[in-house]
C-alpha positions, 0 to 999 in steps of 0.5 A: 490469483484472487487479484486475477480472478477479480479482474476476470470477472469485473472488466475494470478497464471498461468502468474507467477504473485503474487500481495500482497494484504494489507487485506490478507498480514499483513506482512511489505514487503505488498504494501500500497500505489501502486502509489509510492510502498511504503510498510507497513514496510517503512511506519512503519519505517517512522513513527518511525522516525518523519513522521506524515502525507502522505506527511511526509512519501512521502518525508522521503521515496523519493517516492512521485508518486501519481494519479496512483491507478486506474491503479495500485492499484489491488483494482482500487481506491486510497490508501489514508484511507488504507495509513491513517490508516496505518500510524495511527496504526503505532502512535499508537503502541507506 
């Protein structure tokens, strides 16, 4: 609802913006964690690759920015269940 409500009132379209959002885009170029701007598809990727934990991936992928998401999220809360879950599904598509 906030999201919506943020697009109501600032017309993004009529800016030039385009904000990928994680529950409309289920593409890997889709931002996750906004704090570090980490991606479905470097999250993936980093899973594949060993990473098991929201820091392992922070450190494998050398974006480490957290405590930003108030202001960077779209959503204006923190990112950690959807990084969670995203590293989750990942483990369990193999």
């Amino acid at each position: 609802m906030r999201l919506f409500l943020l697009f109501k009132i600032f017309d993004f379209q009529n800016y030039g913006f385009e904000i990928s959002t994680l529950f409309k885009d289920r593409s890997d170029s889709v931002p996750i964690c906004y704090c570090s701007n980490l991606t479905r598809g470097e999250i993936t990727d980093a899973v594949k690759n060993g990473c098991k934990t929201i820091d392992d991936v922070q450190n494998y992928t050398n974006k480490d920015i957290t405590g930003m998401c108030e202001e960077r999220n779209p959503l204006g809360k923190c990112c950690r269940n959807v990084f969670l879950r995203t590293i989750s599904d990942s483990l369990n598509k193999d």
